[in-house]
C-alpha positions in Angstrom: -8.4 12.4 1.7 -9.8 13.8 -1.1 -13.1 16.3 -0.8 -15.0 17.6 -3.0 -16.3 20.5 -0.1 -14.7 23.9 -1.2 -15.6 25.7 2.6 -13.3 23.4 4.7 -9.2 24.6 4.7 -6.9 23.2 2.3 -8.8 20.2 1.5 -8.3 19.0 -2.1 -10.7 19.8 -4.9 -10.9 17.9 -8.0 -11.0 18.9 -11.7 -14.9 19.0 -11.5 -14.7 21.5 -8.3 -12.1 24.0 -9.9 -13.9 24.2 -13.1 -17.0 24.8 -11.2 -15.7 27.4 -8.9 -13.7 29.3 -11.3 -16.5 29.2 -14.3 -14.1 28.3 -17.1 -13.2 24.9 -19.0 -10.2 22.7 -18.5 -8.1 24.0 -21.3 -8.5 28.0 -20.0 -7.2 26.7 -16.5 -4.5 25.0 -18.3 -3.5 27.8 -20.1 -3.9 30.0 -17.4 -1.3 27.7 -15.1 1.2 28.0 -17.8 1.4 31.5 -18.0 1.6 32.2 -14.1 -1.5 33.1 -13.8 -3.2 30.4 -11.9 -2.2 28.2 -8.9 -0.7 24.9 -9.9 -2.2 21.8 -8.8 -1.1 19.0 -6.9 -0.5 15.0 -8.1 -1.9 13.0 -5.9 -2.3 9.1 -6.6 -2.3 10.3 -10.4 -4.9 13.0 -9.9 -4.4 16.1 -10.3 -6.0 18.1 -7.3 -5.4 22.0 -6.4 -6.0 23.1 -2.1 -9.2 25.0 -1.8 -6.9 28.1 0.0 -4.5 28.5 -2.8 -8.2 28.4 -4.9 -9.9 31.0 -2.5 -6.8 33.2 -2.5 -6.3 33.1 -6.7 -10.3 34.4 -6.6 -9.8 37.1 -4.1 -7.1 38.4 -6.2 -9.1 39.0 -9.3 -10.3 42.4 -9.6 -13.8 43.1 -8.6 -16.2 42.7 -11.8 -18.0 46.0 -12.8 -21.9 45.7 -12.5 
Protein backbone atom coordinates (compact mmCIF):
# COMPACT_ATOMS: atom_id res chain seq x y z
CA UNK A 1 0.00 0.00 0.00
CA UNK A 2 1.07 3.22 -0.95
CA UNK A 3 1.62 6.14 1.95
CA UNK A 4 2.29 9.27 1.66
CA UNK A 5 3.56 9.20 5.74
CA UNK A 6 7.47 9.70 5.63
CA UNK A 7 7.78 8.56 9.75
CA UNK A 8 6.56 4.93 9.32
CA UNK A 9 9.47 2.21 7.91
CA UNK A 10 9.84 1.48 4.45
CA UNK A 11 6.50 2.63 3.38
CA UNK A 12 6.41 4.03 -0.23
CA UNK A 13 6.59 7.74 -0.87
CA UNK A 14 5.46 9.21 -3.98
CA UNK A 15 6.98 11.80 -6.34
CA UNK A 16 5.22 14.70 -4.40
CA UNK A 17 6.81 13.31 -0.96
CA UNK A 18 10.52 12.97 -2.31
CA UNK A 19 10.48 16.23 -3.85
CA UNK A 20 9.14 17.60 -0.68
CA UNK A 21 11.49 15.96 1.60
CA UNK A 22 14.54 16.44 -0.31
CA UNK A 23 13.79 20.30 -1.42
CA UNK A 24 14.71 19.95 -5.08
CA UNK A 25 12.58 19.48 -8.47
CA UNK A 26 11.95 16.35 -10.45
CA UNK A 27 14.64 16.84 -12.98
CA UNK A 28 17.66 17.42 -10.09
CA UNK A 29 16.48 14.00 -8.52
CA UNK A 30 16.55 12.50 -11.88
CA UNK A 31 19.79 13.67 -12.51
CA UNK A 32 20.94 12.90 -9.28
CA UNK A 33 19.81 8.97 -9.69
CA UNK A 34 21.72 8.76 -12.82
CA UNK A 35 24.89 9.67 -11.58
CA UNK A 36 24.81 7.44 -8.37
CA UNK A 37 24.13 9.82 -6.31
CA UNK A 38 20.62 9.19 -5.18
CA UNK A 39 18.52 6.05 -4.28
CA UNK A 40 16.64 4.62 -7.19
CA UNK A 41 13.02 4.26 -7.00
CA UNK A 42 10.76 1.52 -7.24
CA UNK A 43 7.90 0.70 -10.19
CA UNK A 44 5.05 -0.09 -8.64
CA UNK A 45 1.60 -0.45 -10.68
CA UNK A 46 3.39 2.14 -13.16
CA UNK A 47 4.38 4.58 -10.37
CA UNK A 48 7.42 5.29 -9.54
CA UNK A 49 7.75 5.21 -5.60
CA UNK A 50 11.24 5.27 -3.49
CA UNK A 51 11.07 3.43 0.50
CA UNK A 52 11.11 6.17 3.06
CA UNK A 53 14.49 4.23 4.74
CA UNK A 54 16.48 4.24 1.60
CA UNK A 55 15.17 8.23 1.67
CA UNK A 56 16.04 8.75 5.42
CA UNK A 57 19.38 7.01 4.98
CA UNK A 58 20.42 9.15 1.45
CA UNK A 59 19.62 12.44 3.89
CA UNK A 60 21.66 11.33 6.78
CA UNK A 61 24.47 10.93 4.46
CA UNK A 62 24.64 14.45 3.24
CA UNK A 63 27.14 16.40 5.06
CA UNK A 64 25.84 18.68 7.74
CA UNK A 65 25.03 22.30 6.23
CA UNK A 66 27.23 25.14 7.74
CA UNK A 67 25.06 27.78 9.57
Amino acid sequence: MTTDNPAAPDTLLSWATVKKLVGVSRTTIWRLRHQGLFPPPRVVGGRHVWLSSEIAAWQSSLPSAIV
